[in-house]
N, C-alpha and C positions, 0 to 999 in steps of 0.2 A: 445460420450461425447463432450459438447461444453469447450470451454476453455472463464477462464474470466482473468482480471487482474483487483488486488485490486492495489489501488492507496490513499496511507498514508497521512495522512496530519497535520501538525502541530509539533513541537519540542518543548521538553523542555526537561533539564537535564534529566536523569532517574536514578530514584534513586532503592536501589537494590529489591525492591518489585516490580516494574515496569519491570526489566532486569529477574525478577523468572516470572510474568504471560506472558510475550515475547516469553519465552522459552517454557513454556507449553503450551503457543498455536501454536509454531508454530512446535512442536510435534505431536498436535490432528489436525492439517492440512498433515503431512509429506505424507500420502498414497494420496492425492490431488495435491500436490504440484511440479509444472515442471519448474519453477521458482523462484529466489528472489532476490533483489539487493536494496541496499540504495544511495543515493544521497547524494554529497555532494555539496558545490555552483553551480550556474548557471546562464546563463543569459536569459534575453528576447527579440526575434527581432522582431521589428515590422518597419510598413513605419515611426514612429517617432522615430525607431534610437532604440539604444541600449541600454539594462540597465543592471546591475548586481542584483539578484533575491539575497532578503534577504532571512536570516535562522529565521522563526519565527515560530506563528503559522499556517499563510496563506499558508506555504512552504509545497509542495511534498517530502517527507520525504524518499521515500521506493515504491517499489513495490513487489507482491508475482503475477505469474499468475498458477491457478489451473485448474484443468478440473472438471465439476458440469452437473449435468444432464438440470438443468436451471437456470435463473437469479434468482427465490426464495430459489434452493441449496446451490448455491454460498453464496447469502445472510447470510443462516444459520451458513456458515460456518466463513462468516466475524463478525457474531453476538459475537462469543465467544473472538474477538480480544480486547485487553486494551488498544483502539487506546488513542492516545492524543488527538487530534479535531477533526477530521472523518475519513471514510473512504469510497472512490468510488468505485463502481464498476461497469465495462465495458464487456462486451463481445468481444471475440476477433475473429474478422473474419480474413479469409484469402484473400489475394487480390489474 
């Protein structure tokens, strides 16, 4: 099994139909799932210096990293999610 990590993106309140399909997908992931964690602020460093990462819909919201036989498993299984504005996903290698 390769391992990938979904990468969430966008906020907005969630109202409580949003927090019910949340929950039921991330039950029909649960036998998949070796991770999960959300974000709260952050910042950006680059060579122009420092910024503080707003909370929008641009923002990285969350991550889950599962284990999928390939990047179109994985896929299927981020198909079923009620993202707010998308969702990536990465394969995760080992260095």
């Amino acid at each position: 099994m390769k391992k990938f990590m979904f990468l969430h993106f966008g906020f907005e309140k969630p109202t409580p139909d949003i927090m019910e399909a949340w929950e039921a997908w991330f039950e029909s992931i649960s036998d998949k799932q070796i991770d999960q964690g959300g974000f709260r602020g952050g910042r950006e460093i680059s060579t122009s210096g420092t910024k503080d990462l707003p909370w929008n819909m641009e923002s990285i919201t969350g991550y889950n990293i599962i284990e999928a036989e390939s990047l179109d498993a994985a896929e299927k299984l981020a198909q079923g999610n009620p993202f707010i504005a998308s969702i990536r996903i990465y394969e995760v290698r080992s260095m």
